[in-house]
C-alpha positions as CSV (number, residue, x, y, z in Angstrom):
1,X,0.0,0.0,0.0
2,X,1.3,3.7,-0.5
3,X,2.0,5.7,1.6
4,X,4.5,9.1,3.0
5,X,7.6,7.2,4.8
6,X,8.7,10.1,7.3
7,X,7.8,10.2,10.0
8,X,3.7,9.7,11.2
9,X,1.7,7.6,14.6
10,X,-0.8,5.2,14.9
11,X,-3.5,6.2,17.1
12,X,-7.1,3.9,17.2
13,X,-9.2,5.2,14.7
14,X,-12.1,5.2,16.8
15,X,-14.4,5.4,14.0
16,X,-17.4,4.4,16.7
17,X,-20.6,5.6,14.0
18,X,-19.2,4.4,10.4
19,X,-22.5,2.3,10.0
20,X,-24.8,5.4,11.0
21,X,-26.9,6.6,8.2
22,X,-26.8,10.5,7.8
23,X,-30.0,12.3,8.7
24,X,-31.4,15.5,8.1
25,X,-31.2,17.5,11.4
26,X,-34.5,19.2,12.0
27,X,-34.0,22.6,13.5
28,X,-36.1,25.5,13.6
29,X,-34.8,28.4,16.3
30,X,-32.9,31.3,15.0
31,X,-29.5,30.4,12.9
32,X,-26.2,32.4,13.6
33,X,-24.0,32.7,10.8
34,X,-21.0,33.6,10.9
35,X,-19.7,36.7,8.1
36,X,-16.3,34.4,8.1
37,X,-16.0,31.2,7.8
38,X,-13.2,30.5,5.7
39,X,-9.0,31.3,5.3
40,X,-8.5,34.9,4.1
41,X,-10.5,38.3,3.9
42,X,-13.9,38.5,5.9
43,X,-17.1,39.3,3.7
44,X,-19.0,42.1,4.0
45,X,-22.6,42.1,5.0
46,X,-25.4,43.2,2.7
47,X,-28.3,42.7,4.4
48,X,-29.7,44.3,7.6
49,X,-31.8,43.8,10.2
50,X,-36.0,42.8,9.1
51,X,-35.0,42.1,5.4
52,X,-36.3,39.1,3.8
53,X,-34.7,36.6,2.2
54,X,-34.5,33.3,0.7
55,X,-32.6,30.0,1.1
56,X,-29.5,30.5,-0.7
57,X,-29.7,34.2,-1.0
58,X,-26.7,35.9,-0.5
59,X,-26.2,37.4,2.6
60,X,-22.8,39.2,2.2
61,X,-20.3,40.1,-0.8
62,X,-16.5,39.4,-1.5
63,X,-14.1,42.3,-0.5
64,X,-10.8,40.7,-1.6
65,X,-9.8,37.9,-3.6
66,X,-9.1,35.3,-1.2
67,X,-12.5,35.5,0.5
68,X,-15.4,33.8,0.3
69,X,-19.5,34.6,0.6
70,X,-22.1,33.0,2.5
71,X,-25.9,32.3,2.0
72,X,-29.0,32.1,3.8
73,X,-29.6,28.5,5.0
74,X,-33.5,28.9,5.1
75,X,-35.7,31.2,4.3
76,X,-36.6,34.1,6.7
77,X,-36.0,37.0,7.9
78,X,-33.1,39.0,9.5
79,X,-33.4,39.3,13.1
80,X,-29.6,41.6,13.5
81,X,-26.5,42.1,12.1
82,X,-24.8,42.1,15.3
83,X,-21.5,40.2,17.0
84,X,-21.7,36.2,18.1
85,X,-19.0,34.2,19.8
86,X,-17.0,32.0,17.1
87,X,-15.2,28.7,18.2
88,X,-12.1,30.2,20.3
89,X,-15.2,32.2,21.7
90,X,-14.0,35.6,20.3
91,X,-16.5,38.1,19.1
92,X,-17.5,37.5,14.9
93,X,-19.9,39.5,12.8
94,X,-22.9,37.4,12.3
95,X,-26.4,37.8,10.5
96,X,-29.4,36.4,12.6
97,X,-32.2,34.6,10.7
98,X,-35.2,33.7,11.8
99,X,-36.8,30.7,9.7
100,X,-40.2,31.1,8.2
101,X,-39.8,28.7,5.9
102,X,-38.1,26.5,3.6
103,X,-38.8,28.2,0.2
104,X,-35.7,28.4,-2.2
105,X,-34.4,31.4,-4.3
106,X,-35.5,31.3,-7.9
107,X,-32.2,29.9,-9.1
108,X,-31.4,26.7,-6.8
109,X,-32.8,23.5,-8.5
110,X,-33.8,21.0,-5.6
111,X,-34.1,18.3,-8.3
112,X,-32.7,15.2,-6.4
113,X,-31.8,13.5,-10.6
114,X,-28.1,12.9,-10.9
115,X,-26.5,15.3,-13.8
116,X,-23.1,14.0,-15.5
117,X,-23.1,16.9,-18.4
118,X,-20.8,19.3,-17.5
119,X,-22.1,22.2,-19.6
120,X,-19.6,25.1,-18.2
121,X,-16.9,26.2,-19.6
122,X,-13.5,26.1,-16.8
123,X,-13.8,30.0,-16.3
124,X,-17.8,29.7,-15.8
125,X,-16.9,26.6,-13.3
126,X,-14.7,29.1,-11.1
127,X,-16.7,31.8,-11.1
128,X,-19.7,29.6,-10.4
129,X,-17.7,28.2,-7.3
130,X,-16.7,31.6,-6.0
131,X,-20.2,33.0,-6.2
132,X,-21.6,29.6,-4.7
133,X,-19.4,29.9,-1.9
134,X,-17.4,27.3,-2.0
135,X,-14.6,26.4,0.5
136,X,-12.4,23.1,1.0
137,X,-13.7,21.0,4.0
138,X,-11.0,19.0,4.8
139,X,-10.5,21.8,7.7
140,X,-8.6,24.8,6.5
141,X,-11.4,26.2,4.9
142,X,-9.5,28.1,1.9
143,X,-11.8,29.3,-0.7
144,X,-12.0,27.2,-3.8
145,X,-11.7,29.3,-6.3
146,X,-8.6,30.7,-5.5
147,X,-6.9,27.1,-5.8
148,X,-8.6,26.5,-9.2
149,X,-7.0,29.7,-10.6
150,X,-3.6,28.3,-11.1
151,X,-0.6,30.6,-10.7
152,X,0.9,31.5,-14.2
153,X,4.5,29.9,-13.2
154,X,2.7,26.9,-12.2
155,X,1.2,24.0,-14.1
156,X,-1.5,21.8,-12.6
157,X,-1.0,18.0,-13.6
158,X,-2.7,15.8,-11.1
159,X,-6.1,16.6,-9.2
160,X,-5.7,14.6,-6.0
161,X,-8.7,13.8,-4.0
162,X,-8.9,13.4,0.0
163,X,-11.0,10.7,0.8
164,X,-8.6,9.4,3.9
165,X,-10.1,11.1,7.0
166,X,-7.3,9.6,9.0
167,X,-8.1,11.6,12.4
168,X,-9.5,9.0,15.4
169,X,-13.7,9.6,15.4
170,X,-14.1,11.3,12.2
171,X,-16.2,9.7,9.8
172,X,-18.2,12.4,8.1
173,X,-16.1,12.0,4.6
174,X,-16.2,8.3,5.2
175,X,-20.4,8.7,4.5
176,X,-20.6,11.0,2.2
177,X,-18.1,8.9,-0.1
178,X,-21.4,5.8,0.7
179,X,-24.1,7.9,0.6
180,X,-23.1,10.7,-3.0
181,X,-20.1,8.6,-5.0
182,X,-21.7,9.3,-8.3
183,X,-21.8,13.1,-6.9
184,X,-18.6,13.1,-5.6
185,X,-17.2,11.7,-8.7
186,X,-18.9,14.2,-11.1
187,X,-17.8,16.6,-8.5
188,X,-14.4,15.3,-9.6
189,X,-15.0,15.7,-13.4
190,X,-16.1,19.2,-13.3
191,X,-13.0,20.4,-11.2
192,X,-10.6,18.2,-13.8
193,X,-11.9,20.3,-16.5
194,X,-11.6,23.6,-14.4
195,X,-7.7,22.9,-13.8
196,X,-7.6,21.6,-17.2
197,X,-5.7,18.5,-15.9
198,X,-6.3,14.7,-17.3
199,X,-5.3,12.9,-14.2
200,X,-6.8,12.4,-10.9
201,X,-6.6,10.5,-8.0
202,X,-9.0,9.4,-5.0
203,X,-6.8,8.1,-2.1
204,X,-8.3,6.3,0.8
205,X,-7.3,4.9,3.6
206,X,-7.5,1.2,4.0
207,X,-9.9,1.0,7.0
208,X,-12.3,2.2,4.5
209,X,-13.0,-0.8,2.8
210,X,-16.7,-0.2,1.9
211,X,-16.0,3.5,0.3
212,X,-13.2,1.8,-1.5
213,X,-15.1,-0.7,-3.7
214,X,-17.7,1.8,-3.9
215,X,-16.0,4.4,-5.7
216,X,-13.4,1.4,-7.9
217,X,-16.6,0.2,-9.2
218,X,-18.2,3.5,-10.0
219,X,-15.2,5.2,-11.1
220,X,-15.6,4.8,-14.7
221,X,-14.8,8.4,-15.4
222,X,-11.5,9.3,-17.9
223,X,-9.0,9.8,-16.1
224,X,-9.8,8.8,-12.1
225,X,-8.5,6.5,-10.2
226,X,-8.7,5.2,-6.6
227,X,-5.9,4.3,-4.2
228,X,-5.7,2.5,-1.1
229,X,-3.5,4.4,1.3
230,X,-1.9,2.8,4.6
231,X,-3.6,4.0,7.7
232,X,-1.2,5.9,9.0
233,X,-2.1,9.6,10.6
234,X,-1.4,12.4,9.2
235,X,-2.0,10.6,6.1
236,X,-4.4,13.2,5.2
237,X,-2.3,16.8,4.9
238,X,-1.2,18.0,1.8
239,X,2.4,17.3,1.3
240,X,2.0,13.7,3.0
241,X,-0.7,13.0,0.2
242,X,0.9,14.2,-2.8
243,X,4.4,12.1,-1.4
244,X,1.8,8.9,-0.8
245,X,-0.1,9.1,-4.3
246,X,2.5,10.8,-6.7
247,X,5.9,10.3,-4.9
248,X,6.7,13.6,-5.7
249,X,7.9,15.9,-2.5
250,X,6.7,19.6,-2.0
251,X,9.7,21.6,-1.2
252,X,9.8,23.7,1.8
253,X,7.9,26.7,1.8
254,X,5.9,25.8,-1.1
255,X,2.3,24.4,-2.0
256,X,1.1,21.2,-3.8
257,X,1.0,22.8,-7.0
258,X,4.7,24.0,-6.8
259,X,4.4,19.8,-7.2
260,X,2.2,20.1,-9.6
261,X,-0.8,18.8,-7.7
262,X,-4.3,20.8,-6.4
263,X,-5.6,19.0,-3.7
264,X,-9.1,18.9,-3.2
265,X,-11.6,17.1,-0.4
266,X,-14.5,14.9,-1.1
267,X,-16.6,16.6,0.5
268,X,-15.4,19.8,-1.6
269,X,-16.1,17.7,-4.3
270,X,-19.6,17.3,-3.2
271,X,-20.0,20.8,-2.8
272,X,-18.8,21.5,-6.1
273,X,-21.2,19.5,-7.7
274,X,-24.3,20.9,-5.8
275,X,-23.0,24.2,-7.1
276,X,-22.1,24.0,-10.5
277,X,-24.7,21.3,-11.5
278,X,-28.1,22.2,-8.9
279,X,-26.8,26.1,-8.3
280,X,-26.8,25.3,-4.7
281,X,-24.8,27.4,-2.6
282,X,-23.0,25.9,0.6
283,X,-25.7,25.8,2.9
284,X,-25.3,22.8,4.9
285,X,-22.9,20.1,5.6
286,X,-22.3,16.4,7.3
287,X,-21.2,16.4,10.7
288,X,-20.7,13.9,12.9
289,X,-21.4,13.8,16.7
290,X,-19.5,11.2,18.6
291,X,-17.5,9.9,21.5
292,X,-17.3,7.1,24.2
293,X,-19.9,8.6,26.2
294,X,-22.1,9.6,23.6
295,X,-25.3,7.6,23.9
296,X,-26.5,7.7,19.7
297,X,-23.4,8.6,17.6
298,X,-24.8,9.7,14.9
299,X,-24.4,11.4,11.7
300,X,-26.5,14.6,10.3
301,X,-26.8,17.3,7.8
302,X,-26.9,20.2,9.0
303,X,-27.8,24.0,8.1
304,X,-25.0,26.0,8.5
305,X,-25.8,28.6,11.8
306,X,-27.4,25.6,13.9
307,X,-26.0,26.1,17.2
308,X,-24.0,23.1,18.1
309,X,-26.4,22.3,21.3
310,X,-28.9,21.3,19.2
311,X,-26.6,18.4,17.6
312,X,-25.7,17.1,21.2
313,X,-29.4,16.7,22.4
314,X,-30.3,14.7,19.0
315,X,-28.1,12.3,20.4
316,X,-29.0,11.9,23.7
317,X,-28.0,15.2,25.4
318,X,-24.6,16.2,27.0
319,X,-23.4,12.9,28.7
320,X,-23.1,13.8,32.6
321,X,-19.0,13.2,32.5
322,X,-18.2,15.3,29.6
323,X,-14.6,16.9,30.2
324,X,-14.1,18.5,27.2
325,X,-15.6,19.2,23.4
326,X,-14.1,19.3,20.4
327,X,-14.9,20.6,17.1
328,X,-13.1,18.6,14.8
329,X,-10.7,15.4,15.9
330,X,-8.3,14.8,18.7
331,X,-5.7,15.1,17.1
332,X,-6.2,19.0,15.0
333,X,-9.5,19.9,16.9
334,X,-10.1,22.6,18.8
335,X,-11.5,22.5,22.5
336,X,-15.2,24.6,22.4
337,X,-16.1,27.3,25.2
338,X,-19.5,26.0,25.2
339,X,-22.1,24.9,22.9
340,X,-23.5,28.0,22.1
341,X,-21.2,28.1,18.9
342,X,-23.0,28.5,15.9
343,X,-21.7,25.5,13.3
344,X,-19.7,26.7,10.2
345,X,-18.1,25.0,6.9
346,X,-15.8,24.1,8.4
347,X,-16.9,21.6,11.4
348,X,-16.1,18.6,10.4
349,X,-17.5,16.7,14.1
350,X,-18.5,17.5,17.3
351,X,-16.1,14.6,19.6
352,X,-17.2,14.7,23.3
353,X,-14.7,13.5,25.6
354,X,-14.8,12.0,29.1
355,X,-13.3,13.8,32.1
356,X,-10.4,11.0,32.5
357,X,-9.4,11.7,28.8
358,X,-9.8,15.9,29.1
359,X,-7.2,16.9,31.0
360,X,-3.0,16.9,30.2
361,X,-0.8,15.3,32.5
362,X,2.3,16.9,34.1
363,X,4.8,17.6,31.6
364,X,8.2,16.6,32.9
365,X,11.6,17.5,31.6
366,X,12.9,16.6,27.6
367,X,14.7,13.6,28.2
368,X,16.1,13.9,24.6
369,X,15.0,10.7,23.7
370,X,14.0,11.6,20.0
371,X,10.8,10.4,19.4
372,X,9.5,13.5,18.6
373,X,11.7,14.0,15.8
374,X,11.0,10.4,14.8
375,X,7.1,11.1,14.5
376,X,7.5,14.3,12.5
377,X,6.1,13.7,9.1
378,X,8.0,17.6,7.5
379,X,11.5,16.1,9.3
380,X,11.6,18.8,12.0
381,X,13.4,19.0,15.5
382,X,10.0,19.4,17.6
383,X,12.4,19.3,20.8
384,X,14.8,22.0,19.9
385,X,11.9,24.0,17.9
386,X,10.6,24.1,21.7
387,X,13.3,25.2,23.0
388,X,14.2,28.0,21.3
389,X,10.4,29.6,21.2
390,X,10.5,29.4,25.1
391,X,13.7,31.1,25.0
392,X,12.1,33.7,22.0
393,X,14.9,32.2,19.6
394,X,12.7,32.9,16.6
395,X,15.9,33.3,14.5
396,X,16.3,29.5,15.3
397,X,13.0,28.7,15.0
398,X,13.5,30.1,11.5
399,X,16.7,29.0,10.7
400,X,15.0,25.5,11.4
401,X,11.9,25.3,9.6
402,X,8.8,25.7,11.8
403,X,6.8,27.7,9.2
404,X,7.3,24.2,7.9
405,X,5.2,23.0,10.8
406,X,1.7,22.0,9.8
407,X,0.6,21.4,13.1
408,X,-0.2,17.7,12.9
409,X,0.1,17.0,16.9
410,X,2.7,13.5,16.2
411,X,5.4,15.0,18.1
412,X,3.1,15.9,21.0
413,X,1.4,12.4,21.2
414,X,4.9,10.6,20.5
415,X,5.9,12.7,24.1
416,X,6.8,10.5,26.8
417,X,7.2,14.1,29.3
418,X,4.2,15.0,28.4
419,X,5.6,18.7,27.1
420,X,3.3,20.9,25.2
421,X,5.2,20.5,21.9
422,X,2.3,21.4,19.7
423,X,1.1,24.4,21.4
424,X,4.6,26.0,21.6
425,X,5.3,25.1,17.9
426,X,2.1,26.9,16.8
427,X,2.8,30.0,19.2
428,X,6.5,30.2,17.5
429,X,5.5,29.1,13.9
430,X,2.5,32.6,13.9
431,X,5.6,34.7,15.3
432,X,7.7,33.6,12.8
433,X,5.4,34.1,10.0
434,X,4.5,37.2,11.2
435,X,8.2,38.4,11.4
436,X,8.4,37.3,7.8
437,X,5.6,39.3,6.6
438,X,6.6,42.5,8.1
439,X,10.2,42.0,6.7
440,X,8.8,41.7,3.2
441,X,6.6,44.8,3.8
442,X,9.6,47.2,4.3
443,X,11.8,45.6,1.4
């Protein structure tokens, strides 16, 4: 099986609701959603408070380039424009709607028929996907129309796909590849022709085995093809894909398509399709609620702006020794304030975590016994990286690489003292790349 070969862990994949059937997730309270919910320059509002509006109406437009719009989820009407707490609980422009309704705007087709013909031309399928929307939910939430528009030193040759989820719990790509493969795959189609490329690739991890066969025996499309990757974590990220599926290496500093690669998630796929074939903006997303304690793991589509509270009571309520939740995995996630957070398109799960498993133990002193460095999938020296941010070396921490760091968590899990490796890599790797910016600014 391929796979990277630097570096990587093995934690239990945990995948506790693979078998759950996604359902629709009724809700009908007032939706918060957030102005930003993607990598780059917020939106800007253009709605205000008692307007009407539609499902899929848009409720703010694009300031900058790397931004990204969103929609109405349902039809209502504006309650305020005001501030809401966002997942690291700081204040975010929102837009409040209050649901009337389900009743679409006049250009979303709700017709449930699968549509192969790709009738748009590559520069209709960007600017479709821009003004749908669209951002890549495999986390990072960059807007998708700015990786379609390839740089003019670059050259895309391969479209590689993300099916390999390989954070413990998650599962949410793992049904949507069983529940929309002939969408996900047209999906596909439509973003070969927008990169202009001939070649793609689905990889997938081999604990997968179901969405494997699935999608091999679909897959009759030119040009795609579906490998079985080695379940090792972070299988997933960027550079580690394109080294598993392609063999070729991303140098430091750069991006995939430096490589010649655009990588894109299934569930961006998905998304892609909805917009360029149906019109459908990103409105709503799978997300998956689970953990030991959980009584019904379960998985749901949801309306972006439903506040996470109502996903925990549809599947059974907060379980009484609940130490900790966590949108996204255990690994990359991030620990909520409470569960008055509105979900985004990015929020991939909700894990809830028992007490015993909540809290971090001691951290003792670096015993230098290397692991760390051993784990690393980019090569680094987590240990000495550590070092020198605590010390506010951030010449070190350049001269070594940590913008390299892409925040993975291996060299913290690997940790036999317990030290807070991935937190004081993160802190020194945004210091660094803000020292960077501001010496390019006065050259």
């Amino acid at each position: 099986m391929k796979t990277f070969h630097k570096g990587g862990v093995h934690p239990n994949d945990n995948k506790l609701n693979a078998d759950a059937p996604a359902q629709v997730l009724p809700f009908d309270g007032t939706y918060c959603i957030l102005v930003s919910q993607h990598l780059g320059a917020p939106s800007t509002p253009i709605v205000k408070k008692g307007d009407k509006v539609k499902r899929g109406q848009p409720l703010t437009e694009n300031t900058a380039f790397l931004s990204s719009v969103v929609h109405a989820p349902v039809s209502g009407t504006v309650q305020n424009v005001a501030e809401a707490p966002d997942a690291g609980n700081f204040a975010r422009p929102a837009i409040f709607i209050q649901p009337d309704g389900d009743e679409a705007a006049d250009f979303i087709s709700d017709d449930p028929t699968l549509d192969r013909e790709i009738r748009l031309s590559p520069a209709e399928i960007i600017e479709r996907v821009k003004a749908m929307g669209i951002v890549g939910l495999g986390g990072a939430c960059f807007p998708t129309h700015v990786k379609l528009s390839i740089p003019k030193d670059c050259k895309a040759e391969y479209l590689l796909v993300n099916g390999v989820e390989c954070e413990p719990y998650l599962i949410d790509d793992y049904r949507l590849m069983l529940d929309k493969p002939d969408e996900i795959l047209v999906g596909v189609s439509i973003l070969m022709k927008a990169l202009s490329v001939d070649k793609a690739i689905i990889g997938i991890e081999a604990n997968k085995p179901k969405a494997i066969a699935l999608l091999k025996g679909k897959a009759a499309y030119d040009g795609i093809s579906v490998e079985v990757l080695k379940m090792k974590y972070p299988q997933g990220a960027e550079k580690q894909l394109v080294k598993a599926l392609t063999g070729r290496e991303v140098p430091s500093g750069k991006l995939p398509i430096n490589a010649g690669c655009v990588i894109q998630n299934v569930g961006t796929c998905f998304a892609v399709y909805e917009a360029v074939q149906k019109h459908k903006p990103l409105t709503e997303r799978l997300v998956t609620v689970t953990g030991p304690l959980v009584k019904e793991p379960r998985n749901f589509w949801v309306k972006i702006g439903t506040p996470v509270s109502a996903l925990v009571e549809a599947c059974g309520g907060l379980p009484e020794n609940t130490g900790k939740i966590i949108a996204g995995g255990p690994m990359m996630g991030k620990a909520l304030p409470h569960l008055d957070v509105p979900v985004t398109k990015g929020l991939s799960a909700l894990l809830l975590l028992p007490d015993e498993q909540a809290h971090r133990r001691t951290p003792a002193h670096c015993i230098r016994c290397g692991k760390c460095v051993a784990a690393c999938p980019m090569g680094l020296e987590p240990y000495l990286l550590h070092a020198a941010v605590l010390n506010k070396r951030m010449d070190l921490c350049e001269r070594h690489h940590i913008t390299d760091c892409i925040e993975c968590g291996c060299c913290q899990y690997t940790c036999p003292s317990f030290r807070p490796l991935l937190d004081t890599l993160r802190l020194g790797k945004n210091t660094v790349n803000q020292i960077i910016r501001n010496r390019n600014t006065t050259k």
